[in-house]
C-alpha positions as CSV (number, residue, x, y, z in Angstrom):
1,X,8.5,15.4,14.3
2,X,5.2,15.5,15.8
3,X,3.2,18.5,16.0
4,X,0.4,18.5,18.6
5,X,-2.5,21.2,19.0
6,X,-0.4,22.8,21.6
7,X,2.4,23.8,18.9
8,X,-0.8,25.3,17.0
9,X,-1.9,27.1,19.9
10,X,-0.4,30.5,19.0
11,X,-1.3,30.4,15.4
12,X,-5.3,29.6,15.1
13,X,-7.1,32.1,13.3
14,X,-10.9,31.1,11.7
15,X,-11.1,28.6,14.7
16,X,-11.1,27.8,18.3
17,X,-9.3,25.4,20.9
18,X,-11.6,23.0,22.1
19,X,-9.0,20.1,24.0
20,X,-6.8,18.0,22.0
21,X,-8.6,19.9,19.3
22,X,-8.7,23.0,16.9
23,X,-12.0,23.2,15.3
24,X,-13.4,25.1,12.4
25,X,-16.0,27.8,13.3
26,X,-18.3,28.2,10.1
27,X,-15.7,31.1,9.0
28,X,-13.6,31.2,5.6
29,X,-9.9,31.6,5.5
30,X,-6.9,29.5,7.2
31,X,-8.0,27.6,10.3
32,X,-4.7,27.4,11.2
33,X,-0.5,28.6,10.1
34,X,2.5,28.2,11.3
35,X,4.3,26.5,13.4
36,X,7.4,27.6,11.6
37,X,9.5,24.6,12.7
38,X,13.3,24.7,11.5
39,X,13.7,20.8,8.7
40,X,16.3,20.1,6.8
41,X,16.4,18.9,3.5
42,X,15.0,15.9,2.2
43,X,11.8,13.6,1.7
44,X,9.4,12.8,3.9
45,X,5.8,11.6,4.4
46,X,3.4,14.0,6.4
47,X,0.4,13.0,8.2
48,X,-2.2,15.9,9.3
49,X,-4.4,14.4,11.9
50,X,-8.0,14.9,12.8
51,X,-11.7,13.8,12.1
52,X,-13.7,15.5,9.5
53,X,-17.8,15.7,9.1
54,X,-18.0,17.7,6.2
55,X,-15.0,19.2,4.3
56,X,-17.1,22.2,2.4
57,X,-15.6,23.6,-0.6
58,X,-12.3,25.4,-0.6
59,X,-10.6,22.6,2.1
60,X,-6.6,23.1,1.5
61,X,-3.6,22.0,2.9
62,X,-0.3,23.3,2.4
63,X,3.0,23.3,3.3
64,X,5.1,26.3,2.7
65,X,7.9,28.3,4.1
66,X,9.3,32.1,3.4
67,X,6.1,33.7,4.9
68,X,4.1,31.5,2.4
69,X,6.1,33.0,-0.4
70,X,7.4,29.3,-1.3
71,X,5.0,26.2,-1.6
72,X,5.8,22.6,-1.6
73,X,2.7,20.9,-1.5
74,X,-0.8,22.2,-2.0
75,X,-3.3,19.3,-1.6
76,X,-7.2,20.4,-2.2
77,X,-9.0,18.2,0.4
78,X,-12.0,16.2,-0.8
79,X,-12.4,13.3,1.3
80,X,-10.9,11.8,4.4
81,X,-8.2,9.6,4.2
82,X,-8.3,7.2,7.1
83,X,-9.6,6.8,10.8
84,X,-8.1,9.9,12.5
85,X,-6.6,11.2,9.3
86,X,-7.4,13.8,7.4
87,X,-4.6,13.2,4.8
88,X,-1.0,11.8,4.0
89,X,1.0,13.0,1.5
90,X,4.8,12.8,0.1
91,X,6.6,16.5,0.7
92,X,10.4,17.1,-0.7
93,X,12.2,19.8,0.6
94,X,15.1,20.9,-1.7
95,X,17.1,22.6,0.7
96,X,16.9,23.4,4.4
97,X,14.4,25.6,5.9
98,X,14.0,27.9,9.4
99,X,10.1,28.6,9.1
100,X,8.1,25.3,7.9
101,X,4.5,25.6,7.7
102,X,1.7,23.1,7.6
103,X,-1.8,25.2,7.3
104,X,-4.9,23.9,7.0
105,X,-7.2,26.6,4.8
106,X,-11.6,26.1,5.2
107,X,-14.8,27.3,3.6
108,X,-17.5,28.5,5.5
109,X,-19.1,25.4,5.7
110,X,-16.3,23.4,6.6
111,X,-17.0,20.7,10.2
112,X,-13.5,19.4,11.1
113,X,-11.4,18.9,14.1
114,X,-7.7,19.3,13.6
115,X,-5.4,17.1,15.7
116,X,-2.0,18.1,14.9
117,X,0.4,16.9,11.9
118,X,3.5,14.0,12.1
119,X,6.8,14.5,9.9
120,X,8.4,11.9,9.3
121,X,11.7,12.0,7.3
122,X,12.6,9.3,4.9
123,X,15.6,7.6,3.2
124,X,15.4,7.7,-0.4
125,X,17.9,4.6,-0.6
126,X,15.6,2.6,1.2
127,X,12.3,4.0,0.9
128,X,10.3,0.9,1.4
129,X,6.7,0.0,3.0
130,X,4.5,-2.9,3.2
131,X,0.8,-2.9,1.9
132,X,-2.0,-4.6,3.0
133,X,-5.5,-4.7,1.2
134,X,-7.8,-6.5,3.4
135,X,-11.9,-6.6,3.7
136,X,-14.0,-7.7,7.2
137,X,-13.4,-10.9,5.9
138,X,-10.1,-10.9,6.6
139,X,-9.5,-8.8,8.9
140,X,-8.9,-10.9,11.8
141,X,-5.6,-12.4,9.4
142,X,-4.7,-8.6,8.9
143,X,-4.0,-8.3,12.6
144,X,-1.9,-11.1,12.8
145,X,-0.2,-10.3,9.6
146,X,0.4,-6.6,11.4
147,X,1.7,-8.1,15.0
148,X,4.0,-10.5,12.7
149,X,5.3,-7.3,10.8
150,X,6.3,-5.5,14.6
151,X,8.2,-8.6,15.5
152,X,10.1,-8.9,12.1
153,X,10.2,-6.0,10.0
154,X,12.7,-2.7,10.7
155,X,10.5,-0.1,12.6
156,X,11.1,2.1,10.2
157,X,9.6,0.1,7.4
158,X,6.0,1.7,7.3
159,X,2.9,-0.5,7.3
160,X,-0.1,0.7,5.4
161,X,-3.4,-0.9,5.6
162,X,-6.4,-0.1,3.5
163,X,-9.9,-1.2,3.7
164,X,-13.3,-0.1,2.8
165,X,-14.5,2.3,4.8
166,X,-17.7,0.6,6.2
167,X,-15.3,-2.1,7.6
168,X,-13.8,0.5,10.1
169,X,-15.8,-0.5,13.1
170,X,-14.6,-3.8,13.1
171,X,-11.2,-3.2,12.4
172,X,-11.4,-0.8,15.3
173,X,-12.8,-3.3,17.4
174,X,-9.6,-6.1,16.3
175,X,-7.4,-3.8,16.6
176,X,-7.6,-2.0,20.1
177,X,-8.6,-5.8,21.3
178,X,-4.9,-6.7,20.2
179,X,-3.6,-3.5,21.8
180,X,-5.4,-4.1,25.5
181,X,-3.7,-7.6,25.3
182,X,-0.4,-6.4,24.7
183,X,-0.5,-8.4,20.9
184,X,0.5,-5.4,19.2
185,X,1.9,-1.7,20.8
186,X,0.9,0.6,17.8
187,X,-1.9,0.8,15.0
188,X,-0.8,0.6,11.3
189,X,-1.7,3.4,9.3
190,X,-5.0,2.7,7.8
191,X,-6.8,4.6,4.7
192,X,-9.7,4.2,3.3
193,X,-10.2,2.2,0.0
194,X,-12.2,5.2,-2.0
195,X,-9.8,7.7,-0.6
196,X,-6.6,5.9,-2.1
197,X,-8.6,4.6,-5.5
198,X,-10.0,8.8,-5.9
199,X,-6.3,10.4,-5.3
200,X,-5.1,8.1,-7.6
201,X,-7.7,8.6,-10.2
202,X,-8.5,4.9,-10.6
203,X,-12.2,4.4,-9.6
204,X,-12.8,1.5,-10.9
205,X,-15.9,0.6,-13.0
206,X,-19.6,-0.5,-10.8
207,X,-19.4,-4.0,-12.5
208,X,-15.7,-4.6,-10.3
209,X,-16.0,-6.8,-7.4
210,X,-13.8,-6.8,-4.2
211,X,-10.9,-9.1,-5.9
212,X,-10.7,-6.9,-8.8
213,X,-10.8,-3.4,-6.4
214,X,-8.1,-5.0,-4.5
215,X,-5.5,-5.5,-7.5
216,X,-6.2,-2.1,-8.0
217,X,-5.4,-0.7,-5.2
218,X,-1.7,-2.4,-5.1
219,X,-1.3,-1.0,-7.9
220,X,-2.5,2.2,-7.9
221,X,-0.9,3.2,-4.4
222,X,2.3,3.8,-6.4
223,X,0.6,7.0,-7.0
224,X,0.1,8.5,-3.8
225,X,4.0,8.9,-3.6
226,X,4.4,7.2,0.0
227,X,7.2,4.7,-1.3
228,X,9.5,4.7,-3.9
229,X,9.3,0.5,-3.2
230,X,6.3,-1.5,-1.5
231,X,5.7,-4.9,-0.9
232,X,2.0,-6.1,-1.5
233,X,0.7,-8.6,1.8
234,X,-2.6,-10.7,1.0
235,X,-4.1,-10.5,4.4
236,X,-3.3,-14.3,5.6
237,X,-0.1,-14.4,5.6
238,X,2.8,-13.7,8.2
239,X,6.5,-13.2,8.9
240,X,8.1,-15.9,11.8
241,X,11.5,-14.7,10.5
242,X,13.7,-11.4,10.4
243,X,12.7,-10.2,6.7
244,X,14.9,-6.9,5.5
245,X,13.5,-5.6,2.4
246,X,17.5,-4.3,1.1
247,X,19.0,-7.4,2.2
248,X,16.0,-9.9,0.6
249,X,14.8,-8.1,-2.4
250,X,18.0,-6.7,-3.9
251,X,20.4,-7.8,-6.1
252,X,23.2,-5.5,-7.7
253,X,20.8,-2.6,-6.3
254,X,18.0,-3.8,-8.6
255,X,14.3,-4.7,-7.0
256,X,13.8,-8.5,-7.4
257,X,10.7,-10.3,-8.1
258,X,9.6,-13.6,-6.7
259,X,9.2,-15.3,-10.3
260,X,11.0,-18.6,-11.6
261,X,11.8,-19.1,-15.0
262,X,9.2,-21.5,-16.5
263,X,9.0,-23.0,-20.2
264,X,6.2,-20.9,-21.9
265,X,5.1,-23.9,-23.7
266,X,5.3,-26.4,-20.5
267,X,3.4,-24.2,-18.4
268,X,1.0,-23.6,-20.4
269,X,0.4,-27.2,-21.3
270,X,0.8,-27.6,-17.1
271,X,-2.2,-24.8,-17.0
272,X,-4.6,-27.1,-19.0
273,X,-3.4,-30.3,-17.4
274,X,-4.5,-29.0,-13.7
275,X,-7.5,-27.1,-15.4
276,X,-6.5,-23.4,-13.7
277,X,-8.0,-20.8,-15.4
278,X,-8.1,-16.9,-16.0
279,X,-10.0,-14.1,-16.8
280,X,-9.6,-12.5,-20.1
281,X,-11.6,-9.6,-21.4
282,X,-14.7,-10.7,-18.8
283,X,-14.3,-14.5,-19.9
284,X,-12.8,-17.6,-18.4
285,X,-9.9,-19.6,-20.2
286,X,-7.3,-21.0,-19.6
287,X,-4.6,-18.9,-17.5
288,X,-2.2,-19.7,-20.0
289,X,-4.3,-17.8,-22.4
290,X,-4.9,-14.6,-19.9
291,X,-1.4,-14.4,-19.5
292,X,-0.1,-14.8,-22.7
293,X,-2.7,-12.2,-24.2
294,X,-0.9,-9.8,-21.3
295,X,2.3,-10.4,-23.0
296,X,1.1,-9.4,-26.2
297,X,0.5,-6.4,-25.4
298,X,4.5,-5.6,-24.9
299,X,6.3,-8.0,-27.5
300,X,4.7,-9.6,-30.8
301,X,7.5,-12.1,-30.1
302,X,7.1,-13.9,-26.8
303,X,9.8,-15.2,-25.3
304,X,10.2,-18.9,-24.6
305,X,10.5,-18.2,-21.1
306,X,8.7,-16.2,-18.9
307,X,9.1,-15.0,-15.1
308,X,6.4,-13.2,-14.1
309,X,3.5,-15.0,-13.4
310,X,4.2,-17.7,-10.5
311,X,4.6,-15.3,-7.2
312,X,3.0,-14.9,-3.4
313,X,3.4,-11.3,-3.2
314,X,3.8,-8.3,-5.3
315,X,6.4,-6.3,-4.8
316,X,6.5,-2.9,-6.7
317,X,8.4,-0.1,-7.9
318,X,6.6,2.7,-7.7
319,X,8.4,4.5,-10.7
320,X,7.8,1.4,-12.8
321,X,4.0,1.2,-11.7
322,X,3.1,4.9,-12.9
323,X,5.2,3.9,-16.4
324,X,2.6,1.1,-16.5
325,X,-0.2,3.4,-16.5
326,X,1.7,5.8,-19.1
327,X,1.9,2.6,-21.6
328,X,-2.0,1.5,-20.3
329,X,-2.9,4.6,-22.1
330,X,-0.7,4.5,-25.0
331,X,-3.0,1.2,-25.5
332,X,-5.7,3.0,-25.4
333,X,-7.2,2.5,-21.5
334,X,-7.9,3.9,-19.0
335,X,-5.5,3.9,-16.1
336,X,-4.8,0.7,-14.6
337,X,-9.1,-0.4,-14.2
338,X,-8.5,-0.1,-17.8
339,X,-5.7,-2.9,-17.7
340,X,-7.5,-4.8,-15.1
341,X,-10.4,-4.9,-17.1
342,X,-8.8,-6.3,-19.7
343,X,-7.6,-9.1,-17.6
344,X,-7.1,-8.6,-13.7
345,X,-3.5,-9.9,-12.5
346,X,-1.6,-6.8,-11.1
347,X,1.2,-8.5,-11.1
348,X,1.1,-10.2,-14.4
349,X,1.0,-7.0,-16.0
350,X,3.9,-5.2,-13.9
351,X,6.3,-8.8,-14.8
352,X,5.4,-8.4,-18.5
353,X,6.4,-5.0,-18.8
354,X,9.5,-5.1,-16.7
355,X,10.4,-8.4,-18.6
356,X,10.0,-7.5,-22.4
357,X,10.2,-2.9,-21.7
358,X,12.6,-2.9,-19.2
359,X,15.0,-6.2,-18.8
360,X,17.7,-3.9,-17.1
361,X,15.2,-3.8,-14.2
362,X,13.7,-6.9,-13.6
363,X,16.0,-10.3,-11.3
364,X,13.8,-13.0,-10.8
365,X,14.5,-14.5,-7.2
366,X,13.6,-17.9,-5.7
367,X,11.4,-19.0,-4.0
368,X,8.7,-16.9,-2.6
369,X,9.4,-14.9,0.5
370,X,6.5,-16.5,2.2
371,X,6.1,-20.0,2.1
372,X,2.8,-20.9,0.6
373,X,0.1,-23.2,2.3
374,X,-2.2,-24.7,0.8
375,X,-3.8,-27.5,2.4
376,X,-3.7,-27.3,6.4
377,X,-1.8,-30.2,6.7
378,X,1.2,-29.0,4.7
379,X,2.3,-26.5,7.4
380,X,4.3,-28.5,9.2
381,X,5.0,-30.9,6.6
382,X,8.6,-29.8,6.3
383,X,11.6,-27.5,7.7
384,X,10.1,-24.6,9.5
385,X,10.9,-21.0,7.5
386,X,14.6,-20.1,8.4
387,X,15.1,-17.2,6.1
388,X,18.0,-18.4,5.1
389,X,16.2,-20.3,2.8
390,X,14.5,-17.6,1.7
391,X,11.2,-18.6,3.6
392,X,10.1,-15.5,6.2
393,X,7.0,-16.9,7.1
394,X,3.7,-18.3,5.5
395,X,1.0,-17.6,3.0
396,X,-2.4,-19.2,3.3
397,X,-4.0,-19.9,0.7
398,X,-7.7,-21.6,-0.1
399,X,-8.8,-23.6,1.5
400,X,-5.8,-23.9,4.4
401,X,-6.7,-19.7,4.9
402,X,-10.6,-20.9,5.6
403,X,-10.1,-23.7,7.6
404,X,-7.1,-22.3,9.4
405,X,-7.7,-19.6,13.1
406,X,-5.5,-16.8,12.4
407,X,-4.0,-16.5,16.4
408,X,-3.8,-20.0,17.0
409,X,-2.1,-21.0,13.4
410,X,0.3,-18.0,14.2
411,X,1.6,-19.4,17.6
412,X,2.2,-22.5,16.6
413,X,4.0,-21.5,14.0
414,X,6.1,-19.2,15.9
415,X,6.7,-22.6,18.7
416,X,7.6,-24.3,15.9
C-alpha cells in the first residue's frame, strides 16, 4: 500500500499542501490523520516518507485505528532515518481493521515535509532481508553488490543499506548514475548509521573506529524489528547465481550458519602457524586466543570442536541477536559495544552462544554462500559459482577487493 499526499489531502490539520508535499506550519498538534484505509491482519514494515530540517520537541508518529481509541505503534521522532525517510518501523496488527491511521503529531517548532507513508505486508515464515554496511570507501562495491541482489534475489527479499550520514552525497551520486544507465531500476532502502546505532541504543564508545561501528550495526539491526532473519553483505561482494534465502539457509526449518567444524586444538595451532591475529580486550593476540576467550564466556568446558568462527557472511536471527544482548548484560556490559569491546567479531559471539546456549538452533552448512577471493588471480582459477555447489557469487577480500574495479570484475564474472 502506498499512501501519497493526495490520500492525505482531506485530513491535514496544523499544516498546508505545498506539491508532493504536506508541510508543518510552526503550529502544535497533528499535522496530519487519517487516511482510514481498510488492512487486514498481520506484520508489516511501514515507511513514512519525507525530509526533515528540524524535528522540535513532541515529533510522533502513530499508527492507530478505532477513532484513535487503539494504538499499535507510537514512535517519538528524534532523528531522521534515511535519505527521504523520516522513519521505518515494524507494525503488527492482531486482527483486521476498516479505519487504519498513520498520523504524524509536531511541536511548534517542528520544519518537515511529509511525503506520504508505504505499507508493506510481510510473511512471518519467510521474513528475510539482506544488510549492507558500507562507507564512501566502498561504496562503489555497494552498488554492484545492490544491481547483483535485483538480478538474483526474490523481489520481495528487502535490501537495506546503511551508511554514515556524511557519505550521502556520494552514494546519491552512484546511485542515480546506475539508475540513468539502466544498471539498477530501484534504490535500496538506505538509513543512516546514527539513526540505526540510536534506536537501537547501541552508540558505541568515541574510541570505536569504522570496523568496529560496522559489527555493530549487524548486530544491533536485529533491534529495529525489520526481519525476523537477515543476512549481513560486506560491501564487495555479489550474487552471479539465483540465491533463495528458504531454500539455501534452511535445514529442518532451522537458520544455518556458514561454519565448518574445525579441531579447536588444530586451528588454533593453524592460527599461530599463519600468524593471524585478534583483538582481545584492546590488545592483539593470537585469534585463537580472541576466540577462545569468547567461548568462555558461555561454557567453562570448551568443546573440542567449534563451528563458528570460519564464515563470509553473517547471517542472523533476529530473536537470537536481542537474547545476545540479554546474556551481554547478564555479564555485566553494556549492550552489544559492550561485547564488541571486549573483543569485536559479531559473528564470533552470535556462533558461541548459539553453539554452547542454544545447540537446538544452530546447523553448520558448507561452504560459504559466496565464494571468497583473495588474490585477483584466484577468480577464475576454478569452476565458476553454480549454486549448486553452494557458491552464489563472490566475496572480495584484501587485497583482491583493492586491486579489483567493482563494474568491470562484475561483468566478467557474470560472462564467465
Amino acid at each position: 500500500m502506498h499512501l501519497t499526499v493526495n490520500d492525505y489531502e482531506s485530513f491535514v490539520l496544523n499544516g498546508q499542501l505545498d506539491g508532493r508535499s504536506i508541510q508543518a506550519i510552526g503550529k502544535s498538534g497533528f499535522l496530519v490523520c487519517g487516511p482510514f484505509r481498510a488492512c487486514k491482519a498481520g506484520i508489516y514494515t511501514v515507511a513514512v516518507l519525507g525530509e526533515v530540517e528540524h524535528f522540535g520537541a513532541g515529533t510522533v508518529i502513530d499508527v492507530v485505528h478505532n477513532s484513535g481509541m487503539q494504538a499499535f505503534v507510537r514512535a517519538d521522532i528524534k532523528a531522521q532515518a534515511g535519505p527521504g525517510l523520516i522513519t521505518i518501523f515494524s507494525l503488527h496488527i492482531p486482527q483486521d481493521v476498516s479505519d487504519l491511521e498513520i498520523r504524524v503529531t509536531v511541536a511548534d517548532d517542528t520544519r518537515l515535509k511529509f511525503q506520504g507513508v508505504r505499507i508493506k505486508e510481510r510473511n512471518p515464515d519467510r521474513d528475510y532481508a539482506l544488510l549492507n554496511k558500507s562507507y564512501a570507501s566502498d561504496a562503489h562495491w555497494s552498488v554492484i553488490l545492490f544491481g547483483s541482489y535485483l538480478s538474483y534475489v526474490k523481489p520481495e527479499v528487502p535490501f537495506y543499506l546503511v551508511i554514515p550520514k556524511q557519505d550521502e552525497a556520494l552514494f546519491a551520486r552512484l546511485f542515480d548514475s546506475a539508475l540513468v544507465t539502466g544498471f539498477v531500476e530501484r534504490l535500496p532502502i538506505i538509513l543512516y548509521e546514527d539513526w540505526v546505532l540510536e534506536k537501537a541504543d547501541n552508540v558505541p564508545p568515541a574510541h570505536f573506529d569504522g570496523w568496529h561501528v560496522q559489527q555493530v550495526v549487524k548486530l544491533a539491526f536485529s533491534k529495529l524489528g525489520l526481519s525476523r532473519h537477515y543476512l549481513t553483505c560486506d560491501s564487495a561482494q555479489f550474487f552471479t547465481r539465483p540465491f533463495d534465502f528458504g531454500a539455501a539457509l534452511f535445514r529442518d526449518g532451522i537458520l544455518c550458519t556458514t561454519a565448518r567444524p574445525q579441531v579447536r586444538g588444530e586451528i588454533n595451532q593453524h592460527f599461530i602457524n599463519t600468524g593471524e591475529i585478534c583483538w582481545l580486550r584492546g590488545a592483539i593476540v593470537p585469534a585463537g586466543e580472541a576466540f577462545d576467550a569468547i567461548d568462555a564466556h558461555f561454557s567453562a568446558d570448551l568443546a573440542s570442536l567449534k563451528y563458528h568462527y570460519i564464515g563470509c557472511n553473517g547471517i542472523f536471527d533476529s530473536d537470537i541477536c536481542l537474547a545476545l544482548e540479554d546474556r551481554a548484560a547478564a555479564f555485566g556490559y553494556a549492550n552489544f559495544c559492550g561485547l564488541l569491546a571486549v573483543s569485536p567479531y559479531e559473528f564470533a559471539w552470535y556462533g558461541a552462544f548459539v553453539t554452547y546456549c542454544h545447540p537446538e538452533l544452530f546447523k553448520p552448512i558448507e561452504p560459504c554462500i559466496l565464494r571468497p577471493i583473495v588474490e585477483p588471480d584466484q577468480l577464475f582459477d576454478g569452476d565458476v559459482p553454480t549454486g549448486q555447489d553452494g557458491y552464489f557469487g563472490y566475496l572480495f577480500q584484501k587485497p583482491a577487493c583493492d586491486t579489483l574495479q567493482p563494474m568491470q570484475t562484475y561483468l566478467a564474472c557474470l560472462a564467465a
